[in-house]
C-alpha positions in Angstrom: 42.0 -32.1 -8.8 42.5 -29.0 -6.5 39.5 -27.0 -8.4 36.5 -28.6 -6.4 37.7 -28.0 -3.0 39.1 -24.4 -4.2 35.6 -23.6 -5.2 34.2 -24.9 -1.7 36.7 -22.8 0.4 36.1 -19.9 -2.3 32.2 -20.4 -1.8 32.4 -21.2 2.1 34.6 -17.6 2.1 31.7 -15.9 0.6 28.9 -17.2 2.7 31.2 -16.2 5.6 31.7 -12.6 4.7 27.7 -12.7 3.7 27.1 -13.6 6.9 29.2 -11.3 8.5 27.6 -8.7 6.6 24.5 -9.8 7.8 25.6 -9.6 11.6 26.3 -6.1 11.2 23.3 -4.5 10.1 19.3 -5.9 10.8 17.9 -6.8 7.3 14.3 -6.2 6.1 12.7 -8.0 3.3 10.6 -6.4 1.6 8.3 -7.3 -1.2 7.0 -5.1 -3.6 6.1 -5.0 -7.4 8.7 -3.2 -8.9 7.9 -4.4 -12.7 4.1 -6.0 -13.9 1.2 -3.9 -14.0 1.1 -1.8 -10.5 4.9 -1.5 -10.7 4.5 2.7 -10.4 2.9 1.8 -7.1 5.3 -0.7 -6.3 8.5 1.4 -6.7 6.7 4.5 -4.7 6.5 2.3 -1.8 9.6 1.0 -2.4 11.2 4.3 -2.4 9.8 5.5 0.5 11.1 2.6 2.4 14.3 3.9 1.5 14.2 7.3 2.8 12.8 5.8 6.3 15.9 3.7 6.2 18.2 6.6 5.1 16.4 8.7 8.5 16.9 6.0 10.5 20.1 5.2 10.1 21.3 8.9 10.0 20.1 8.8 13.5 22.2 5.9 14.5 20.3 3.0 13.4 17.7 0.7 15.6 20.1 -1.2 19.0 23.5 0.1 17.6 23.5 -1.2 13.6 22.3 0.3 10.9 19.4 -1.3 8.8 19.6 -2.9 5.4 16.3 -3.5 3.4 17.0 -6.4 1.3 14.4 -6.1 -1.9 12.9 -8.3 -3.6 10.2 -7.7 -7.0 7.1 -9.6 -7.1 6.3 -8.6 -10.2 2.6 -8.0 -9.5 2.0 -11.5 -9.5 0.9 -13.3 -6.7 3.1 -16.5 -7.5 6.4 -14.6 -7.4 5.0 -12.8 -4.4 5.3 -16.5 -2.8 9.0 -16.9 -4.0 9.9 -13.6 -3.0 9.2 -14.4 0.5 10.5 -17.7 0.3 13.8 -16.3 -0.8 13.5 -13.3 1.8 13.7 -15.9 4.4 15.2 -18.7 4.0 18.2 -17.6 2.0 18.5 -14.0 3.0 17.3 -14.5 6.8 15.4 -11.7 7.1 13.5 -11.5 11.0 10.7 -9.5 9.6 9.3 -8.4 6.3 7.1 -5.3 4.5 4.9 -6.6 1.8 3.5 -6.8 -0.2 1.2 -4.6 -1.5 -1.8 -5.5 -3.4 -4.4 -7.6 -1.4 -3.8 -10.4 -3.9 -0.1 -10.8 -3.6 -0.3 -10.2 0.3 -2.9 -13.0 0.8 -0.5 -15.4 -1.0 2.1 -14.3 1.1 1.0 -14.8 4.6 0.7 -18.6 4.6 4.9 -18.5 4.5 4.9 -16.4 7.1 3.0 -18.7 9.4 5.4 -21.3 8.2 8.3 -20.1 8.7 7.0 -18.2 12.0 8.1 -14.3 10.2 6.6 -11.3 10.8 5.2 -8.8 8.5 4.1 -5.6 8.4 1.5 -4.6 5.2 1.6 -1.5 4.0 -1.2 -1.3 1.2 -3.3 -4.4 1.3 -7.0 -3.1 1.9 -9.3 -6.9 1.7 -10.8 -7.6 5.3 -9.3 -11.5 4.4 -5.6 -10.1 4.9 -6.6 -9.4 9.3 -9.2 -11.7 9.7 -8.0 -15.3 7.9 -6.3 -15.9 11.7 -2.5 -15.4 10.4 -0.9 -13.8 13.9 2.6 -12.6 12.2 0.3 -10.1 10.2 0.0 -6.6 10.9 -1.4 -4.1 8.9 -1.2 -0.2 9.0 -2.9 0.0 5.9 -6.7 0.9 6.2 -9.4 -2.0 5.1 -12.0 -1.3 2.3 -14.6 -1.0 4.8 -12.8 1.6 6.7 -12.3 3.4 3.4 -16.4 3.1 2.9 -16.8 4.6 6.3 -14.9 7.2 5.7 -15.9 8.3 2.5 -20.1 8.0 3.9 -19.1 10.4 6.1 -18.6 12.9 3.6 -21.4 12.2 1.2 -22.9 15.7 2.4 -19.9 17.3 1.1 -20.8 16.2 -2.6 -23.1 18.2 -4.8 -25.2 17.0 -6.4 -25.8 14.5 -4.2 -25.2 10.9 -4.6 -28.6 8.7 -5.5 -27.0 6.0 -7.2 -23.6 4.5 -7.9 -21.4 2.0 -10.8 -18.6 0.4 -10.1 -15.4 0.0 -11.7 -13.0 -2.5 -10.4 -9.9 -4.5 -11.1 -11.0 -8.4 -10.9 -8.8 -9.1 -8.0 -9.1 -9.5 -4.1 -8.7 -5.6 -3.6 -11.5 -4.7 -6.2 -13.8 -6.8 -5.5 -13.3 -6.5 -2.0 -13.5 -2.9 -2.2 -16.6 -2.9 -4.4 -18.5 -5.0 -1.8 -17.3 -2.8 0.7 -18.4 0.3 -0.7 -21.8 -1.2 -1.4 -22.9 -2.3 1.8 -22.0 1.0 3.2 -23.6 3.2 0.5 -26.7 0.9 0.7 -27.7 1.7 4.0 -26.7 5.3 3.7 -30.2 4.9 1.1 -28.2 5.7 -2.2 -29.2 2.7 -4.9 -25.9 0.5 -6.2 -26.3 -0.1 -10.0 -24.1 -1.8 -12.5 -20.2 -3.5 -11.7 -18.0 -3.6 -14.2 -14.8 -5.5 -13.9 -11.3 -5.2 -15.2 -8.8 -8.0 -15.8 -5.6 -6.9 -14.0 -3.2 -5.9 -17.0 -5.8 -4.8 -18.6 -4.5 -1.7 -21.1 -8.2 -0.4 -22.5 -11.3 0.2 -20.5 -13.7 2.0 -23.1 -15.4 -1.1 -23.1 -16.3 -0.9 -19.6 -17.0 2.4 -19.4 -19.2 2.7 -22.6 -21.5 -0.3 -20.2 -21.5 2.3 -17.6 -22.1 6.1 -19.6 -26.2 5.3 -19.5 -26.4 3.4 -16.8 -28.7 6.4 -14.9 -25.7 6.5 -12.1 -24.3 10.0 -11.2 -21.0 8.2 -9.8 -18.2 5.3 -10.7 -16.2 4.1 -7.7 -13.0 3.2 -9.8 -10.7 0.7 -7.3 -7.0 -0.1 -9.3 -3.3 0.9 -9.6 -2.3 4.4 -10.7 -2.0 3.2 -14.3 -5.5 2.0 -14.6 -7.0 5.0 -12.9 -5.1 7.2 -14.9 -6.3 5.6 -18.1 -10.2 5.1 -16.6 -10.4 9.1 -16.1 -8.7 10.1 -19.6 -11.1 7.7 -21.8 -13.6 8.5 -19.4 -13.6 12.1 -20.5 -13.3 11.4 -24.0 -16.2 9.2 -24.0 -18.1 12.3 -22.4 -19.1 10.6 -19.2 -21.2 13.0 -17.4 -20.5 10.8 -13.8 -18.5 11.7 -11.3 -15.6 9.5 -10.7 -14.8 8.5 -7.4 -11.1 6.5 -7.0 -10.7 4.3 -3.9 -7.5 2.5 -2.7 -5.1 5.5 -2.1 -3.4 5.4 -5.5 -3.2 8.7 -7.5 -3.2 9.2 -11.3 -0.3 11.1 -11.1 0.3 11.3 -14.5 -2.7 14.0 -15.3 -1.2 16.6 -12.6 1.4 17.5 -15.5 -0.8 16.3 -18.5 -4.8 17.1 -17.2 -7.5 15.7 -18.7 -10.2 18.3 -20.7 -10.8 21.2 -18.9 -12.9 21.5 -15.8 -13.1 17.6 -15.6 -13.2 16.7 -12.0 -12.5 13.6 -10.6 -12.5 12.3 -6.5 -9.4 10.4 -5.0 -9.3 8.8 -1.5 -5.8 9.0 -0.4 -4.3 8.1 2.9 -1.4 10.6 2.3 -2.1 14.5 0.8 1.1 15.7 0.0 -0.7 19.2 -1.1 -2.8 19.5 2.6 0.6 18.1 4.2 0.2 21.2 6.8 -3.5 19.1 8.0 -2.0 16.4 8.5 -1.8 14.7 12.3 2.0 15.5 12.4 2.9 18.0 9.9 6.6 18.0 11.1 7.1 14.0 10.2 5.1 15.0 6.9 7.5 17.7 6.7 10.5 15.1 7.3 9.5 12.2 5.0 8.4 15.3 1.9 11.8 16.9 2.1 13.4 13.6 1.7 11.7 12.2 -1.2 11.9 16.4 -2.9 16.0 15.7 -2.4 16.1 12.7 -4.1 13.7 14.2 -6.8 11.1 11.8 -6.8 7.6 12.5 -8.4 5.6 15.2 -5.7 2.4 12.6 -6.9 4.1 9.9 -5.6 4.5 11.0 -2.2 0.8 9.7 -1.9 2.0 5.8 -1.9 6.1 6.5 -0.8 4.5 7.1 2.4 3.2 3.8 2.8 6.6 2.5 2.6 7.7 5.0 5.6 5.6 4.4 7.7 6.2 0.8 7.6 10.0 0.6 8.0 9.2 3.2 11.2 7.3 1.0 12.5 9.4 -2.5 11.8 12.4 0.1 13.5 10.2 0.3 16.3 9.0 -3.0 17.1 12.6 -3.6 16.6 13.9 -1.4 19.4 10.7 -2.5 21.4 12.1 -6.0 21.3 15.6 -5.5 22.2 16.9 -7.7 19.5 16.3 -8.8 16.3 14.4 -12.5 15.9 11.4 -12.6 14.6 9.0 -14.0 17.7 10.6 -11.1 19.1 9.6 -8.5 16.9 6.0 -10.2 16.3 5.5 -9.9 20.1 6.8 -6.4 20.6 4.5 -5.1 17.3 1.5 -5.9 19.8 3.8 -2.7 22.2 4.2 -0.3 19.3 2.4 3.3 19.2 4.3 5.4 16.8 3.8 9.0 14.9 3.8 8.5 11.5 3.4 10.3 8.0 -0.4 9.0 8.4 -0.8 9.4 11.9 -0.7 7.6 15.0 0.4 4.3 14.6 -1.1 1.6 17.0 -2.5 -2.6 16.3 -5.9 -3.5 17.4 -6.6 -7.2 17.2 -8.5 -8.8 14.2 -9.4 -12.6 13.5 -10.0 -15.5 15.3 -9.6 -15.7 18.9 -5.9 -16.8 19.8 -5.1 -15.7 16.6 -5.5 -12.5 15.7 -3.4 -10.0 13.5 -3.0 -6.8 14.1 -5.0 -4.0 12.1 -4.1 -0.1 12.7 -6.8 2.4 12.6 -5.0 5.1 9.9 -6.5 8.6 8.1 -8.7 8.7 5.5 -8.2 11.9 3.1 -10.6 13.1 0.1 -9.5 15.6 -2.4 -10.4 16.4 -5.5 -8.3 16.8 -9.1 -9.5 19.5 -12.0 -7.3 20.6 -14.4 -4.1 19.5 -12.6 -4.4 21.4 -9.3 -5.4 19.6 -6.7 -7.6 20.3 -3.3 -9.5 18.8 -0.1 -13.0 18.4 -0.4 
């Protein structure tokens, strides 16, 4: 007869010390895919959220506690991306949240955050949808596709021979496609002809299909937009199919994997990054590069990685910020005092502009765009 209410007071006695756990750090739910198909992605990210966290709190933490990221996996699928914020705050009680990567599992995201009133900071998500859908507890330091097409237009001198006409590649989700129409418009009225699009189902483990549609197409380039493991596989069969196009990656990942294994010799392929670890010194502030690189060398992480780890950085600086900006830890708050940020990062400057609907608008940063080139595992700046 005792064991009922000796489980409640043994339950109740847990939730207590939880809580009082909770009171004495500031929790930050983050969402990430950790396992699924961009799961190398998700865990960079996820690392680097660690190491701002480890700075941070080395330093004394944000308004006297120390912060606590409280992590959750989304698996790379946009449904558990919806539970993984549901748990982040209603059971865990998190004020504000990074997430949650991919465009796809971002979009399915925000509509929690609006109704539960939680802000969140996005650290990847490139589709104009994520800043303009009028969702005002988003903000995104990420850059959008279309800033990633501007970017890249304004180095098309830089490429020889010169781009005339371009394929696309793309995984068959918001991000690609979004990325794809981005890059299109832009390159159409730089006067350079956009051929054939090929898509790519998400978990999708062989692309020679694609890329046979795409080898006599009369293109002399492939804008390729997915995860690390997709790029890394479109560039080796690629090269073994004896593509003669250029291939041009968009989205910031990195096919880390041919650094230590290159594909044939002298094959060259393009990567827009938002992070060059190996041009760190050119970077807007070489000395938080410097910080956030010797970090993730002491934990020995990947050196590729450091391309996406950053992403996760910047973010928890910036949540730490908004945070102090705010004085406390609620998450009206810290959506108010994001608008009051500007912040150096591993990126750059770090400031929101407003996006959307009037009223309701989300806040979009303005971040670097970097384009190097990979050839026989070294990599350099265009």
């Amino acid at each position: 007869m005792l064991i009922k209410p000796l489980y409640a007071m043994l339950l109740g006695g847990a939730l207590l010390a939880s809580q009082a756990q909770a009171d004495d750090t500031i929790r930050i739910g983050v969402s990430q895919p950790l396992t699924g198909s961009v799961a190398a992605s998700g865990t960079y990210v996820t690392n680097g959220a660690r190491l701002a966290v480890e700075h941070i709190n080395g330093k004394g933490g944000v308004l006297g506690k120390p912060l606590e990221l409280i992590i959750e996996d989304n698996k790379s699928n946009p449904r558990e991306a919806v539970n993984t914020a549901e748990k982040l705050i209603l059971r865990d009680k998190v004020p504000v949240m990074m997430g949650a990567w991919g465009s796809t599992f971002t979009l399915a995201t925000m509509p929690k955050l609006e109704e539960y009133g939680v802000p969140m900071v996005v650290e990847t998500a490139s589709s104009s949808k994520v800043t303009t859908s009028g969702n005002p507890w988003v903000f995104r330091i990420s850059p959008t596709s279309m800033m990633e097409a501007q970017a890249f237009a304004k180095q098309l001198s830089s490429f020889a021979p010169a781009i005339k006409k371009v394929d696309f590649l793309s995984v068959n989700n918001d991000w690609g496609l979004g990325a794809a129409g981005a890059f299109k418009e832009v390159l159409e009225s730089k006067g350079i002809e956009v051929g054939r699009s090929e898509i790519i189902a998400p978990d999708a483990t062989d692309l020679s299909a694609q890329l046979a549609a795409l080898k006599n197409s009369g293109s002399d380039t492939i804008i390729v937009t997915s995860g690390v493991e997709q790029l890394t596989l479109a560039i080796r069969q690629a090269a073994e199919q004896g593509i003669k196009q250029r291939l041009v990656t968009t989205g910031g990942s990195f096919p880390e994997p041919l650094v230590k294994n290159p594909g044939p010799k002298g094959y060259v392929s393009t990567h827009l990054l938002f992070f060059s670890p190996w041009t760190a010194d050119q970077s807007i502030h070489p000395d938080i590069a410097r910080t956030y690189m010797d970090a993730w060398e002491a934990k020995g992480y990947p050196f590729p990685g450091l391309t996406e780890g950053f992403r996760g950085y910047d973010a928890i600086l910036t949540i730490a910020e908004a945070i102090r900006v705010a004085g406390k830890a609620e998450p009206e708050a810290i959506r108010d005092a994001l608008w009051k940020v500007k912040l150096a990062g591993v990126n750059g400057d770090i400031a929101f502009h407003k996006e959307g609907p009037e009223g309701r608008e989300s806040g979009q940063n303005t971040p670097n765009i970097y384009i190097i080139q990979l050839q026989d595992g070294e990599v350099s700046a265009l």
